[in-house]
N, C-alpha and C positions, 0 to 999 in steps of 0.2 A: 768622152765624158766632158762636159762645160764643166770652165774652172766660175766656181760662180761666189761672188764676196760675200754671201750671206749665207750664212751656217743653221745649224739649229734653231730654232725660238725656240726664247728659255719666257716659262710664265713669271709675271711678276706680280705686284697691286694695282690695278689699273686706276686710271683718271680720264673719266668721259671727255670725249671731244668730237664734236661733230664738224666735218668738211666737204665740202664738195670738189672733185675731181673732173678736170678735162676728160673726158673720153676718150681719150687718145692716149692716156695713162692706167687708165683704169686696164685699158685692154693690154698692155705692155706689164701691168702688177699680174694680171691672167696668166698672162704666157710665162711669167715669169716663176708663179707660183708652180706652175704645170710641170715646167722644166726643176725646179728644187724640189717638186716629189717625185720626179721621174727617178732623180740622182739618188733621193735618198731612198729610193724602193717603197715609196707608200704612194697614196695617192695625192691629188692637188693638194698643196697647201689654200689656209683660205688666203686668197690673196688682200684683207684689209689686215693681217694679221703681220705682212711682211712692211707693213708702213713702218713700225715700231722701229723696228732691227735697221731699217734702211736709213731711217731717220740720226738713231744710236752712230751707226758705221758713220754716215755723213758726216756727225761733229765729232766723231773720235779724232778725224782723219784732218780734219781741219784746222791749222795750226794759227791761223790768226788767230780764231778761236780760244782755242787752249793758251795761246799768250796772256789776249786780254782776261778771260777769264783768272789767269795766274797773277795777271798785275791785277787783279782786284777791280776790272770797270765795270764788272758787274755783279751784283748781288742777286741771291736765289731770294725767292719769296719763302721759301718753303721749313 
């Protein structure tokens, strides 16, 4: 069993975004997605639905991040 960093997708509110992908990624989000529903006993995930989670893990994880964000250098529009 692959120990894989990315868990369940939990749905949320979305906000459209459109991007374009290397091809060289897209086909690594495939495999990727193949293998997290092989794990979880279903079938593929979609793999443009693992950008989210991946993207979430990335800044969790990132502590420069999380500093500056704590010291305040940047403000949410939101």
């Amino acid at each position: 069993m692959a120990k894989l960093k990315l868990g369940p997708i939990v749905e949320d509110k979305p906000v459209k975004v459109t991007l374009e992908l290397p091809a060289s990624l897209h086909r690594d989000l495939v495999a990727y997605a193949a293998i997290l529903g092989r794990e979880a006993g279903n079938a593929s995930a979609d793999p443009i639905r693992l950008i989210v989670p991946m993207l979430e893990r990335f800044m969790a994880s990132d502590r420069g991040f999380a500093k500056a964000r704590r010291d305040g250098q940047h403000q949410t529009s939101d």
